[in-house]
N, C-alpha and C positions, 0 to 999 in steps of 0.2 A: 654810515647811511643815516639821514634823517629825512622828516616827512616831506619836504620839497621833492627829495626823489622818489617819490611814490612807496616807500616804503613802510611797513607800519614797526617801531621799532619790537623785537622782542619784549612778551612783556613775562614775567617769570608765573611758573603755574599755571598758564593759560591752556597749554596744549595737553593733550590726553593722558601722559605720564605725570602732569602738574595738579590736576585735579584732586579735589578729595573725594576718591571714588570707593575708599575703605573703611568699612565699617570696623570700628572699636569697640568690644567687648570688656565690661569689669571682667574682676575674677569670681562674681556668680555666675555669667553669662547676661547679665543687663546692658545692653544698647548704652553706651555714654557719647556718642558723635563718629565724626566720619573724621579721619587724617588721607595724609597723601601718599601714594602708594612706597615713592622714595624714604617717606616717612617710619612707615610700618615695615619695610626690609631695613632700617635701622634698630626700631626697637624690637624685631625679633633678633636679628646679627649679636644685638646685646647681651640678649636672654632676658628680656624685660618683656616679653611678650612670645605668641607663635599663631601659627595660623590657623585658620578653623578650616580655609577653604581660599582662593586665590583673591577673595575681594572682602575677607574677614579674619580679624586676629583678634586673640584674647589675651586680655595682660596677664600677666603672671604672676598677679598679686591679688589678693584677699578685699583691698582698702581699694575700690573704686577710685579711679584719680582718670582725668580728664590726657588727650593724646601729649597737649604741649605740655603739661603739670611735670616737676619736679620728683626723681624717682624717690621714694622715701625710705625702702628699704629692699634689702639684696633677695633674691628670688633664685631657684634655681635654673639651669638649663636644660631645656628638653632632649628628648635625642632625637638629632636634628634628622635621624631614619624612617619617623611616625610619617604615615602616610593617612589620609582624611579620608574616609569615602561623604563627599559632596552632593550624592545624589539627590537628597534632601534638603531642602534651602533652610527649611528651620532647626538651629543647632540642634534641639532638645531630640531630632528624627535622626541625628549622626551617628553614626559609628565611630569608635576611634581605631583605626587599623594600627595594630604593632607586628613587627616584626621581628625574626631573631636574628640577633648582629653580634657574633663572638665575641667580635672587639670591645662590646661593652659588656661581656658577662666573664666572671671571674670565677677560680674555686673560692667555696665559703670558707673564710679562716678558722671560723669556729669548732670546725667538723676537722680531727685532725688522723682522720682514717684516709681525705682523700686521694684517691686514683685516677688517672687520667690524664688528657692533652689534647690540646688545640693545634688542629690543624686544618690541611688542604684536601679533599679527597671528590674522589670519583662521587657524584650525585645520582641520583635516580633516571635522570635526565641525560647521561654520560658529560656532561661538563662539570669543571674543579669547580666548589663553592667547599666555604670553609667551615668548621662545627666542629663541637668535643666529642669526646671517646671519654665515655665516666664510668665510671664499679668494673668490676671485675665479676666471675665466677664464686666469690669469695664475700668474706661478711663486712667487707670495708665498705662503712656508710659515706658516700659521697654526694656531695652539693653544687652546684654551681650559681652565682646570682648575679643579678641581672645591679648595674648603677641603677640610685635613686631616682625615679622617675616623679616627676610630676604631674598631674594627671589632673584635668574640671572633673568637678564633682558632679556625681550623678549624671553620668557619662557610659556611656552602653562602648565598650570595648570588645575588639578580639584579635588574639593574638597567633601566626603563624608559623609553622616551622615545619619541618621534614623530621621524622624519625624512622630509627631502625630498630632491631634489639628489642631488648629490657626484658626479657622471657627467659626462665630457665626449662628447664623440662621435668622439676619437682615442684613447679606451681607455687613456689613460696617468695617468688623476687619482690622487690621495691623497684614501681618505674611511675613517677609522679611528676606533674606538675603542681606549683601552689605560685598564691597569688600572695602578697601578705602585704597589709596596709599599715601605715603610718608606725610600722615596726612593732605592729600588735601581733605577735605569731601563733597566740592563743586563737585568734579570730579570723586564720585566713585562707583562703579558698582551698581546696583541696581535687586536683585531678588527676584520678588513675588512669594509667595512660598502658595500660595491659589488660589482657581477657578480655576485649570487647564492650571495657564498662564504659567508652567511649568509644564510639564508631568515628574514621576518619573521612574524611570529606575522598578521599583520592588515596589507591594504593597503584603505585608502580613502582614495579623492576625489586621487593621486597622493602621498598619505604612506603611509609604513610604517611599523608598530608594531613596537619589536624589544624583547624581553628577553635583556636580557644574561647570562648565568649565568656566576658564579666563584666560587674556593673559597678563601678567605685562609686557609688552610694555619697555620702558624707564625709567622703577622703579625699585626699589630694597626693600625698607623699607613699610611692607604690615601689615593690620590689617584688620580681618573679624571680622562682625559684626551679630548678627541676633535681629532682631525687634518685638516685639508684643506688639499690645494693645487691648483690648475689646475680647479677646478671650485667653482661656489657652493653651498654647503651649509647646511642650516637646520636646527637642533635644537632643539624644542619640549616644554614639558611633557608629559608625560602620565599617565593613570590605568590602572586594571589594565584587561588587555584584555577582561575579563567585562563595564566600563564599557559599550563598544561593540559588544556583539552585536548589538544591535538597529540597527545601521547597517549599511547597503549603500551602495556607491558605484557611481559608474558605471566599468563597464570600457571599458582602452582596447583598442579593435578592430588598434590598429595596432601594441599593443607587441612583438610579436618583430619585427617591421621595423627598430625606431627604433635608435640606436645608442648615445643614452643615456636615461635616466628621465627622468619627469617633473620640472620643475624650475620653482618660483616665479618666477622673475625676468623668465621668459615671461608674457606675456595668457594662452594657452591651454595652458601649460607647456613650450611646444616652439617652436624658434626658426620664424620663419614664410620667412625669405630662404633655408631649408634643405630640401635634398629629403624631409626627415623632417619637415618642419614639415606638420602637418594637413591644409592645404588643398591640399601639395601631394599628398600620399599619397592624398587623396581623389579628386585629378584623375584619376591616375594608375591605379586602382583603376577609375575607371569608363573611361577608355581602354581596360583591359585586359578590363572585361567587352563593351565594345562586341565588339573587336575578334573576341574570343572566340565572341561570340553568333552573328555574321557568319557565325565560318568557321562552327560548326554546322548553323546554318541552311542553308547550299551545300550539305554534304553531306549532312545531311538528305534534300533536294529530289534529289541525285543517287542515294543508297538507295532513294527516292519511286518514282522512274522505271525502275529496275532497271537491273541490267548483263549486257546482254545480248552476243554474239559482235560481237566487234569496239568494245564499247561504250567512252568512253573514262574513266581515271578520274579521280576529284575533284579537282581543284588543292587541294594543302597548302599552308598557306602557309609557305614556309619562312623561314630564318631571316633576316627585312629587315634586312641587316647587309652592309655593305660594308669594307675594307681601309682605304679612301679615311677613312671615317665616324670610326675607331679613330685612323689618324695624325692627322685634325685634331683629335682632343681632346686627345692628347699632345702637340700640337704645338701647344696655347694656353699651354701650358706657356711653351714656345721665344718665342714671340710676345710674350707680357706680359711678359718678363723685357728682353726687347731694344727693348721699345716706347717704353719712359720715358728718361730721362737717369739717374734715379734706382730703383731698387726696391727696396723695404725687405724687410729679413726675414719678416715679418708678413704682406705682401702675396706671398712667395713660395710659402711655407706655406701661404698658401688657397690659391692657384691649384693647388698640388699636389694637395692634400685634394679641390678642388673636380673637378678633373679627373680623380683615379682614380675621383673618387666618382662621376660620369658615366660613366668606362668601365667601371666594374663593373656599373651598371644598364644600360649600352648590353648587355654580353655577357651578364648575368643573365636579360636579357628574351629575347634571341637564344636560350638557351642552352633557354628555358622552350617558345617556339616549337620548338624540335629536339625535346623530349619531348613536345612535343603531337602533331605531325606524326607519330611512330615510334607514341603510342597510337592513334592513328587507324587507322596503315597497317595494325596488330596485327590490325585489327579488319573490313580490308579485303578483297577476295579478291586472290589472287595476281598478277590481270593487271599485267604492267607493272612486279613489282615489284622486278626486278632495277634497272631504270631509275629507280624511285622511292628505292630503299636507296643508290645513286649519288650520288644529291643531297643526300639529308643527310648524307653518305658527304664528298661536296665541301664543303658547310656548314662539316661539325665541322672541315674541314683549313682553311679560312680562320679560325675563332677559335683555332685553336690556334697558327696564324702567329700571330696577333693576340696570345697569350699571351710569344709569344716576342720578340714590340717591346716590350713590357711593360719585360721581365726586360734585353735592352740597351738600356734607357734609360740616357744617358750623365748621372749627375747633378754627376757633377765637370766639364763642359764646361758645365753650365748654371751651377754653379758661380763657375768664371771668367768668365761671362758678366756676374753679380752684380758681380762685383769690378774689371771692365774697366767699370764702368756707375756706380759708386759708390767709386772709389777705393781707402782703406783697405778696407772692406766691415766687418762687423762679425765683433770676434770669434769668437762661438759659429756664426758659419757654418756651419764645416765639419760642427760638431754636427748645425745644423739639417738639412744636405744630407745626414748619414749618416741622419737617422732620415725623412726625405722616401724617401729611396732604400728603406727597410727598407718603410714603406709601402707602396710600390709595388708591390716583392717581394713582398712577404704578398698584393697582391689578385692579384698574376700565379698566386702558386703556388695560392692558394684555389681559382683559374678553371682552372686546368691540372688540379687534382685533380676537378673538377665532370665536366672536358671526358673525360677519361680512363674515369670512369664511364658519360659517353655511349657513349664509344668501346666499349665493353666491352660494353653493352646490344647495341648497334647489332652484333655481331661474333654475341651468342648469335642476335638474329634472323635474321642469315643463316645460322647454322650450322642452326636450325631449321628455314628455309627450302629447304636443301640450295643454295643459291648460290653 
């Protein structure tokens, strides 16, 4: 065709993909000119650049150099997963969204304890998305990290992912995120990602959604990390949490009880041979409404019938706890450690865990009857009540004995027990037997501080009562 035939010919660049409609950013973020949009999906395709946002990209170099300019030196490549939030026209108002993408994170080689594997698995959401499986129950420090990223400096970041896990039920796991710049690991960010020292944006179905936020400051060259040990932990894709508003999951009825989060490697996420395991907390729960409903109903029928002169009043029940009950659980202790020829460290440790964990629930329950009894009597008339404030008066003086076997439990005799039973015994014994002892100590003094607040109640109602 030519212009005789009314045509005008092609001319290159003219039409809406030809324009220079892309702004070009040095590697501070200063404006150097506008290229052509064909242009700038070249020098990002390269790795000589990436984009800020669909009508801006930033070179990937330090040395300002102009869109046609000669590359001068080799730069890295981003990971082409980084998603922008754009909302804001002006860079320095961005966000940098990252996201976790297995395929670019690896076990750290440095760390030669790790455990774990990459794979495909049921998500929060019930569709496959892929994530690792790291630590174990055990003391194998494990790492996983992310390819070198490059990142503009002074740049407000944050980073996405689903987890599950990383909770033990003795309170002492590693479940971390860190940030670490320019391979300075003395300097670099640190995120606990257990106990609540971060709150998640979104829990469902036993994962939590967290966005990480950081701010690469004066750095460019970036590597995430995530940490576990002594607990299994799962980290999975994820999308923005706008994805998921339209999901509810079910809550769990039992979480402040349990004493760690829900965790994959359970059927129902929770170990079931465990007092926290479901079905037992379910038992437990309807024991405690029988028992509950009972006394009501008693004194119900005895407010039914009135209290008349001489009448007598309601049986409380108080606290079904005995001295006798308390020395035989710390004394399965004594028992299972002298019963074998041999006892491993492993099996010392539960039995320890296992029996404060029963005498905290023995006195916790005790301790829930003592305030039930006292809202009852509050609500009582006075017959009798010097005689009834006596008894829970004597109650609270046997768990507070009971607090005080607790606290001299001898665990260097049980100690020597281990080692007169097994020989050498193992090294880290003594370790084990300090942090079994510290245990102990912490549920004595928790129950001693509980017990002291009864004390304390139980003192103003007599002082109310003129007693």
């Amino acid at each position: 065709m030519n212009r005789k035939e009314g045509r005008i010919p092609i001319a290159k660049n003219t039409n809406s993909e030809g324009k220079r409609t892309v702004r070009v950013l040095d590697g501070e973020g200063n404006q150097i000119g506008l290229t052509y949009p064909k242009r700038a999906a070249g020098l990002v395709k390269k790795g000589r650049a990436y984009y800020m946002n669909d009508f801006i990209i930033r070179l990937s170099m330090s040395d300002a150099m102009l869109p046609d300019s000669k590359q001068k030196s080799e730069v890295m490549k981003m990971d082409n997963r980084i998603i922008i939030d754009s909302t804001n026209k002006e860079t320095e108002n961005q966000v940098l969204k990252l996201y976790f993408d297995p395929r670019k994170w690896s076990f750290n080689k440095a760390c030669t304890q790790n455990v774990g594997q990459r794979s495909f698995m049921a998500g929060p959401d019930g569709t496959l998305a892929e994530g690792y499986m790291l630590g174990d129950w055990g003391y194998n420090w494990t790492e996983i990290v992310s390819e070198t990223l490059l990142l503009p400096k002074n740049t407000n970041c944050s980073f996405t992912f689903w987890l599950n896990g990383g909770e033990n039920d003795r309170n002492d796991e590693v479940c971390r995120f860190e940030v670490v710049f320019n391979n300075d690991y003395e300097q670099r960010f640190t995120y606990n990602l257990n106990r609540n020292y971060i709150r998640p944006v979104k829990k469902l179905n036993g994962w939590e959604l967290y966005e990480i936020p950081f701010r690469t400051q004066d750095n460019e060259y970036t590597e995430l990390r995530f940490v576990a040990q002594k607990a299994y932990m799962t980290v999975l894709s994820a999308k923005d949490a706008s994805a998921y508003e339209g999901l509810a999951g079910s809550e769990d009825p039992y979480a402040a009880e349990r004493p760690q989060r829900h965790n994959i490697v359970f059927d129902d996420g929770y170990p079931t041979n465990k007092w926290y395991g479901t079905k037992n907390l379910e038992q437990s729960h309807k024991n405690r409404n029988l028992a509950n409903g009972a006394q009501f109903r008693d004194v119900g029928m005895s407010w039914q019938n009135g209290f008349g002169a001489g009448a007598k009043t309601p049986e409380i029940p108080m606290a079904d706890f005995e001295t006798k009950c308390l020395a035989d659980a710390v004394g399965q202790v004594v028992d299972k450690l002298k019963s074998g020829e041999y006892v491993s460290v492993e099996q010392f440790v539960g039995t320890v865990e296992d029996s404060g964990e029963q005498v905290r629930r023995m006195m916790e329950n005790a301790m829930q009857k003592l305030r039930s009894a006292m809202q009852q009597f509050a609500g009582e008339v006075r017959v009798n009540a010097s005689a009834r404030l006596s008894e829970i008066s004597a109650s609270l003086d046997t768990l507070s004995s009971n607090c005080d076997m607790l606290k001299d439990l001898d665990m260097v005799s049980l100690a020597d027990s281990i080692r007169s039973g097994q020989g050498d015994g193992d090294e880290d014994l003594d370790d084990i037997i300090s942090d079994a002892a510290d245990s102990i100590s912490d549920i004595a003094d928790e129950l001693s501080d509980n017990i002291e607040e009864i004390a304390d109640e139980l003192e103003e109602m007599k002082g109310s009562l003129s007693i």
